[in-house]
DRENKE-705418 format. One line per field, with one value per residue (C-alpha): residue in one letter; x, y, z; residue number from 1. Coordinates in nm, 3 decimals. Layout:
DRENKE-705418
res <- (a|...) $
px <- (X|...) $
py <- (Y|...) $
pz <- (Z|...) $
n <- (NUM|...) $
end
This chain:
DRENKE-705418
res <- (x|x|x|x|x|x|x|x|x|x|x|x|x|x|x|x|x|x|x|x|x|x|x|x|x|x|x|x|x|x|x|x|x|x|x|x|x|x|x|x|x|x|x|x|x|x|x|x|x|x|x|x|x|x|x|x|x|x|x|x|x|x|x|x|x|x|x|x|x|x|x|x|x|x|x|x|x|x|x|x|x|x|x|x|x|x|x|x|x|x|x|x|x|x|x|x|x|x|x|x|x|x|x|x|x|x|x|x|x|x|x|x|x|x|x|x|x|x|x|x|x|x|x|x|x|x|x|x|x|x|x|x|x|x|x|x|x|x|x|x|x|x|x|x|x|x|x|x|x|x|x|x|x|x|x|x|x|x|x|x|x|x|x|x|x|x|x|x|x|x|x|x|x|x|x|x|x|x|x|x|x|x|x|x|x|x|x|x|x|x|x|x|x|x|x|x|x|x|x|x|x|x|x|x|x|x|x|x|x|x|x|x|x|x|x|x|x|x|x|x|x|x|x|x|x|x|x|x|x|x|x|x|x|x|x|x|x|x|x|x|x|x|x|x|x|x|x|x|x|x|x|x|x|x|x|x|x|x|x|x|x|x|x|x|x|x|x|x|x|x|x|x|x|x|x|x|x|x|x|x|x|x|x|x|x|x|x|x|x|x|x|x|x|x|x|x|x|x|x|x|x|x|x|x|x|x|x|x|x|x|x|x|x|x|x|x|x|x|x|x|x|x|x|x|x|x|x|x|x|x|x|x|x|x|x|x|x|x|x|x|x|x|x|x|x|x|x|x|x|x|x|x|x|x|x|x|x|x|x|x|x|x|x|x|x|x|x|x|x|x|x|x|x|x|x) $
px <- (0.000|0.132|-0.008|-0.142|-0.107|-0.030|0.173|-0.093|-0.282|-0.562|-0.894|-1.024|-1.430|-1.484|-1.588|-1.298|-1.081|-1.289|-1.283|-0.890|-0.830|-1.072|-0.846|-0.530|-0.684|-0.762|-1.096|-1.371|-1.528|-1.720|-1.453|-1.733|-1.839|-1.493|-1.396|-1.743|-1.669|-1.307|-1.459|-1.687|-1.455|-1.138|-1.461|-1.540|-1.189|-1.100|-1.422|-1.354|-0.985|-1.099|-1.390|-1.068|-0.860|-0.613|-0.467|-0.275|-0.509|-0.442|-0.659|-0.622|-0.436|-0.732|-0.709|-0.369|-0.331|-0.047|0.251|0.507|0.403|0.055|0.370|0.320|-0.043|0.108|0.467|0.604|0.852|0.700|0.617|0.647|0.762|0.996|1.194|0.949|1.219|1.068|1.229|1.530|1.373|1.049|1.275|1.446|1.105|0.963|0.658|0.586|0.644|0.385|0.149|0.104|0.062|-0.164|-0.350|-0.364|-0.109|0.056|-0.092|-0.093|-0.043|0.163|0.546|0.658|1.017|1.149|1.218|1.192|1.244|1.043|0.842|0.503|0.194|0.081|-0.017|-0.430|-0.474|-0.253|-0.469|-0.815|-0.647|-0.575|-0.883|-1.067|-0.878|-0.899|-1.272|-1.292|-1.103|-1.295|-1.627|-1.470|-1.313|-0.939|-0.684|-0.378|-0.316|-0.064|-0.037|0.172|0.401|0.644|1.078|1.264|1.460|1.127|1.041|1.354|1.315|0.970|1.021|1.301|1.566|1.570|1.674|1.900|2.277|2.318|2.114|2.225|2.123|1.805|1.756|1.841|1.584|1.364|1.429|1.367|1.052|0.897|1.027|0.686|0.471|0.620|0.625|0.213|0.115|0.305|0.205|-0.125|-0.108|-0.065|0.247|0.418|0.533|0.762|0.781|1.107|1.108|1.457|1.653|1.565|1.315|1.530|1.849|1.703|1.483|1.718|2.075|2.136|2.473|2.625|2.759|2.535|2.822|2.814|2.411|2.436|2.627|2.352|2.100|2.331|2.298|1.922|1.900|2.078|1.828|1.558|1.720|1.746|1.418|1.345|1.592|1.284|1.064|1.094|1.172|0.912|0.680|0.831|0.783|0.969|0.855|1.138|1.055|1.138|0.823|0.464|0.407|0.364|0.651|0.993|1.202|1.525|1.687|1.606|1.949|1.938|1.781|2.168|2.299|2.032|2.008|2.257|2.103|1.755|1.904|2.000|1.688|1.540|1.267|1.122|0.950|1.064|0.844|0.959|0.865|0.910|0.630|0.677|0.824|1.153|1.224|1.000|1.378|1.573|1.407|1.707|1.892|1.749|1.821|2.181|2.245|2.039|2.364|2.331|1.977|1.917|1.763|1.506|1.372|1.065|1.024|0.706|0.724|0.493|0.288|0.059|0.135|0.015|0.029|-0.201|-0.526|-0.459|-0.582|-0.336|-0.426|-0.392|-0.148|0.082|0.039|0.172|0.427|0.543|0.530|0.709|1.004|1.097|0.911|1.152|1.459|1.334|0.997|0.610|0.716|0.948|0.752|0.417|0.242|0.251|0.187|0.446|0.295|0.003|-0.301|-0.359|-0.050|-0.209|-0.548|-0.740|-0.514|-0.430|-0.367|-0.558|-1.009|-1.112|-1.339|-0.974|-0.752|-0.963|-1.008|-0.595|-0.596|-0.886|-0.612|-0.337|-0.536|-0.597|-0.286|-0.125|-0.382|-0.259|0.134|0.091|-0.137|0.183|0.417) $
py <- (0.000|0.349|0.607|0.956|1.311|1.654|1.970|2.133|2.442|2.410|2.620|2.904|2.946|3.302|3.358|3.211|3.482|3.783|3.717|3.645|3.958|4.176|4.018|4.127|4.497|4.528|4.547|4.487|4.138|3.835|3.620|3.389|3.403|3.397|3.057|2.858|2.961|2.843|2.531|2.423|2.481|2.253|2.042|2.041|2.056|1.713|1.595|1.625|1.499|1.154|1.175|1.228|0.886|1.113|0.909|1.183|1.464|1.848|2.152|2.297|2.586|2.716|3.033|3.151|3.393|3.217|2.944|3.185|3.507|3.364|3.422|3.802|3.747|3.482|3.609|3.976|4.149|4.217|4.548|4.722|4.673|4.404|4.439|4.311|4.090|3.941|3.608|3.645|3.395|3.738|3.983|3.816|3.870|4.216|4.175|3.813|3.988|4.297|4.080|3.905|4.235|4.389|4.003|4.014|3.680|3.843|3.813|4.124|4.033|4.248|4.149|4.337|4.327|4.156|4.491|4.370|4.038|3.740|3.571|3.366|3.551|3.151|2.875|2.992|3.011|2.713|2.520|2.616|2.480|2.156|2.117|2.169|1.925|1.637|1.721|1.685|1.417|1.252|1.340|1.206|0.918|0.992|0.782|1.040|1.433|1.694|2.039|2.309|2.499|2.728|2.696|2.945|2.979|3.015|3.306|3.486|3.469|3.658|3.862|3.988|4.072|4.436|4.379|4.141|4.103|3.902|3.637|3.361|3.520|3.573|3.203|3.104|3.348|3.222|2.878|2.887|3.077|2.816|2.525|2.493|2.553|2.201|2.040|2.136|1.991|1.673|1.619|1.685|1.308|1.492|1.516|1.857|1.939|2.208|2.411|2.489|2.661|2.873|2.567|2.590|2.909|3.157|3.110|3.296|3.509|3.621|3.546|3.599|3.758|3.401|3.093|2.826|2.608|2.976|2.919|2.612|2.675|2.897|2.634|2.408|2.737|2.720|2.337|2.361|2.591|2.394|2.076|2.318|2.333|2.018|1.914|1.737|1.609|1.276|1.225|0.989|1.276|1.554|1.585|1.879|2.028|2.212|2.404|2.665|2.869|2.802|3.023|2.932|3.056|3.015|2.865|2.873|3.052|2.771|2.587|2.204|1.931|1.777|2.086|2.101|1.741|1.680|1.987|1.803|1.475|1.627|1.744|1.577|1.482|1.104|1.226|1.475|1.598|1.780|1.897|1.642|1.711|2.047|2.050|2.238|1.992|1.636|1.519|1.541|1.163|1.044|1.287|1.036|0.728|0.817|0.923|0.662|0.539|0.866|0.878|0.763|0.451|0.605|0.866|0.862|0.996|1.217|1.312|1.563|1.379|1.660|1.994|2.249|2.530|2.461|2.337|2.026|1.734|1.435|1.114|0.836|0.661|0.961|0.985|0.603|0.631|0.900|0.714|0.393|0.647|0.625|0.282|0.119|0.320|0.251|0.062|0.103|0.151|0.434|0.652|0.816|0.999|1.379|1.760|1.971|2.240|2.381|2.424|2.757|2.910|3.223|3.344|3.436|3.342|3.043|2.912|2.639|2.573|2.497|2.214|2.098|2.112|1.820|1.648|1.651|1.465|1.244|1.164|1.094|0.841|0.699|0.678|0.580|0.235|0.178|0.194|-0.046|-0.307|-0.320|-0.396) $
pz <- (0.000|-0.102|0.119|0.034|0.199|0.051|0.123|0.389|0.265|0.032|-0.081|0.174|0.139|0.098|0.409|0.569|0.361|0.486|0.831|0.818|0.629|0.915|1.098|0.940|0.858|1.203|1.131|1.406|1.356|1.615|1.768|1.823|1.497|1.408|1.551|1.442|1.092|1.150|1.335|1.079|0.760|0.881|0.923|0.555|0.450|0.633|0.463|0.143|0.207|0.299|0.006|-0.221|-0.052|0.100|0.436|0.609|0.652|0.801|0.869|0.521|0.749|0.720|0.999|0.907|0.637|0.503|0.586|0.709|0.840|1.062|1.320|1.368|1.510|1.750|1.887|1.994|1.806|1.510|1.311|1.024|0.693|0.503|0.175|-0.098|-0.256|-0.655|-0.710|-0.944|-1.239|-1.253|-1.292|-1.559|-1.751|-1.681|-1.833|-1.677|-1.329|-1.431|-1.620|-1.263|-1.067|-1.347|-1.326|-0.928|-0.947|-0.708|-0.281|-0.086|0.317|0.574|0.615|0.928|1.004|1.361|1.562|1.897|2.095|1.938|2.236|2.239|2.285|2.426|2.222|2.263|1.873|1.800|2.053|1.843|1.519|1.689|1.845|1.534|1.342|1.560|1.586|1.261|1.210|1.510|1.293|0.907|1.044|0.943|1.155|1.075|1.082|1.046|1.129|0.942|1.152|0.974|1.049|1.178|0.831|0.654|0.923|0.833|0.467|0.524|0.820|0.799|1.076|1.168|1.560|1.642|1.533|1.309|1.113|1.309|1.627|1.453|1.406|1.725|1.897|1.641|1.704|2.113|2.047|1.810|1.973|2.233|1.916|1.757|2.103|2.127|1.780|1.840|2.259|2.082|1.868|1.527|1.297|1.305|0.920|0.923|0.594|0.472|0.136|0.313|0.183|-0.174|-0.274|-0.082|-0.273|-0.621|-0.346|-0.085|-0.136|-0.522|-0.438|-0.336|-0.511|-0.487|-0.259|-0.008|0.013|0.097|0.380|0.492|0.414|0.687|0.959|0.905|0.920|1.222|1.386|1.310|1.471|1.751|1.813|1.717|2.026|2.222|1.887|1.792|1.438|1.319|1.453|1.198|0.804|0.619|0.283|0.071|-0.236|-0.481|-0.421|-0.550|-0.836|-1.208|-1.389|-1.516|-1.197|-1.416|-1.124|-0.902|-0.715|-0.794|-0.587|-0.629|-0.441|-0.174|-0.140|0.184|0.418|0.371|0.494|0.795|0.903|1.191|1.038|0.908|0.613|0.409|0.096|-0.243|-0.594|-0.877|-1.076|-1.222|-1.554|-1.359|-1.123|-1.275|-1.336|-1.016|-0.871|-1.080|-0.749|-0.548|-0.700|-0.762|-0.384|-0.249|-0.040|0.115|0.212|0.639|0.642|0.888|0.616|0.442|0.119|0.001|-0.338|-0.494|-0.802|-0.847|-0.952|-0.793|-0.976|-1.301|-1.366|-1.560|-1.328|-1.374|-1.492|-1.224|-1.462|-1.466|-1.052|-1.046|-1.279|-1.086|-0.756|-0.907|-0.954|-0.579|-0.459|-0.719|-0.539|-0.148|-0.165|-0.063|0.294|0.260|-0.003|0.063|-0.229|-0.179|-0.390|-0.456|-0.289|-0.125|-0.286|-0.054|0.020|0.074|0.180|-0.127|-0.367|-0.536|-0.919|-0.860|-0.868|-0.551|-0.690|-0.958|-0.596|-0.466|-0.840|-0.828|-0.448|-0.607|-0.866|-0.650|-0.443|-0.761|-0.836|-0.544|-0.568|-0.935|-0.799|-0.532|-0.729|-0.949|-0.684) $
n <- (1|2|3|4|5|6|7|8|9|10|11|12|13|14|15|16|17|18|19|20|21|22|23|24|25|26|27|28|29|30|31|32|33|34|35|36|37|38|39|40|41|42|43|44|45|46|47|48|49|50|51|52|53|54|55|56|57|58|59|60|61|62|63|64|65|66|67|68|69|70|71|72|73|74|75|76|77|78|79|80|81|82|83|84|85|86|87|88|89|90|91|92|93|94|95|96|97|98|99|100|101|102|103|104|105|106|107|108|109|110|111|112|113|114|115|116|117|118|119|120|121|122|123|124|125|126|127|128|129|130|131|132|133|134|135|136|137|138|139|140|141|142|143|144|145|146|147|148|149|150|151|152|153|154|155|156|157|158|159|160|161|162|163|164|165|166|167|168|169|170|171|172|173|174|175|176|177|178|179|180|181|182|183|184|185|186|187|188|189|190|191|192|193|194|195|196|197|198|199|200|201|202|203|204|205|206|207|208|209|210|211|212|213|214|215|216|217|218|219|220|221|222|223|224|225|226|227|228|229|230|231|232|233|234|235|236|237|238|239|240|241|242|243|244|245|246|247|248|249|250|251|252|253|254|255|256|257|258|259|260|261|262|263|264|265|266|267|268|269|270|271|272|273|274|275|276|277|278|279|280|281|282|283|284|285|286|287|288|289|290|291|292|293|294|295|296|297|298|299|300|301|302|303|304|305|306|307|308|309|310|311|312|313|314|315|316|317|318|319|320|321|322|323|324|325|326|327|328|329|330|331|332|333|334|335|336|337|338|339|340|341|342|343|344|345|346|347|348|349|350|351|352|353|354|355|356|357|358|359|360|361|362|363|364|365|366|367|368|369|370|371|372|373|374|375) $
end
């Protein structure tokens, strides 16, 4: 049997998005009102995950605005304004990038810059989210969830550091202040997926003035901080998603799974999940198979064999062949059938149908069946 989860985000009802952005406009709104809608849409969301065949279900993130920067409304230290950096590959092509603007492709959310000491505010909202995904999954009958918790690297990339020292100090303050987030979605009986598109989507984002060997010495720093506050975790507990951001376009800027390929291996973390269905990255499983001597014999692998970024629901056959790519390098019990992304990284905004997201999850079930009837 080849298992099935995704990345973590998917479709926001409308009403979800309006009372997160009254919420992020500072806008007066119900918390009451607030929380039952949040209550009753992870509800839906998990429903429609297990209609679709997918085993490892999360909350959709449904009450964060998006991955990374849901951390302002929880922790101190935060205000302002950060550096709007365009990924290197859209400012190669000018008109791409404004055609995207002009088109709305692009999400507008606040980025405050760190400008004070980063502390909990307490784990209050974190606590909702839980509690409304295991009532859901109590409710849809789903054995296994996740929840989405963003790394201190990813934090950094977003936020960015206007307060302490230097970037590593940054990290570390980052990484004690997260560390009792992860420890409360995994003493709650769910997986904690950290999301770590730092190791990969920040190089062409963030740190275009280095080689590609200098980032990924800073993809080691930020590895390291994670692990940090991953000190009390178990690994079987942990996933971590890499990427090179979720956007259609041309990626040609993007550092190579090759290059990357040792700082994921050291995360502590069982399962760790990737792009490989993308046309810029649908090659690198051969990264896998020729390292394989190199990959931990406790790790997981969770490719993505769905795109999510386009429209075009995959046929099942495509999802398997896909699949067979890595059960032929490590077997059924070490590879569990993943996206590439999220189908909602941000509030409001996302390439993909609501209805087509779950039509794509529908396929990789599929999918996933077809691969391990063949085994």
């Amino acid at each position: 049997m080849v298992k099935t989860t995704h990345v973590g985000s998917l479709p926001r009802s409308q009403e979800v998005v309006d009372f997160i952005f009254a919420r992020e406009r500072e806008q007066p709104f119900d918390q009451a009102e607030f929380d039952a809608c949040m209550r009753a849409a992870v509800s839906d969301t998990v429903s429609k995950q297990v209609e679709a065949g997918i085993d490892i279900v999360s909350d959709g993130e449904t009450s964060k605005i998006s991955y990374a920067t849901y951390v302002k409304d929880r922790y101190t230290g935060f205000s302002g304004d950060s550096p709007r950096n365009a990924p290197a590959d859209l400012k190669m092509f000018p008109g791409f990038l404004k055609r995207l603007a002009d088109d709305g492709g692009t999400p507008q959310y606040a980025r405050p810059m760190c400008t004070g000491e980063v502390r909990s505010k307490g784990q209050g909202e974190l606590e909702k989210d839980i509690a409304n995904l295991k009532f859901a999954m109590a409710e849809h009958g789903a054995d296994r969830g996740f929840m989405n918790a963003a790394s201190p690297g990813v934090i950094s990339l977003f936020l960015q550091n206007d307060y302490y020292s230097t970037r590593e100090a940054y990290l570390a303050a980052l990484a004690d202040a997260m560390k009792a987030e992860y420890e409360t979605i995994v003493g709650a009986g769910l997986d904690l997926q950290l999301d770590c598109p730092d190791l990969a989507l920040s190089r062409h984002m963030l740190f275009t003035d280095l080689s590609d060997d200098e980032f990924v010495k800073v993809a080691q720093m930020h590895v390291e901080a994670l692990n940090h506050a991953l000190s009390d975790v178990p690994a079987e507990k942990v996933r971590v998603h890499i990427c090179w951001g979720n956007y259609e376009g041309p990626h040609c800027c993007d550092i190579s799974m090759e290059k990357v390929f040792a700082p994921l291996m050291a995360t502590k973390a069982r399962y760790v999940l990737f792009e490989t269905s993308n046309p810029r990255h649908a090659h690198e499983w051969t990264v896998f198979r020729d390292h394989k001597a190199q990959i931990p014999d406790d790790k997981v692998l969770v490719p993505g064999v769905v795109d999510t970024t386009t429209n075009f629901v995959e046929h099942p056959e495509v999802v398997a062949q896909r699949i067979e790519r890595f059960t032929d390098i490590l077997g059924q019990d070490r590879v569990i059938a993943g996206s590439d992304c999220g189908f909602g990284t941000f509030a409001g905004f996302g390439a993909v149908d609501p209805d087509i997201a779950y039509a794509k999850l529908s396929a990789l079930s599929e999918g996933a069946k077809l691969a391990a009837g063949r085994a």
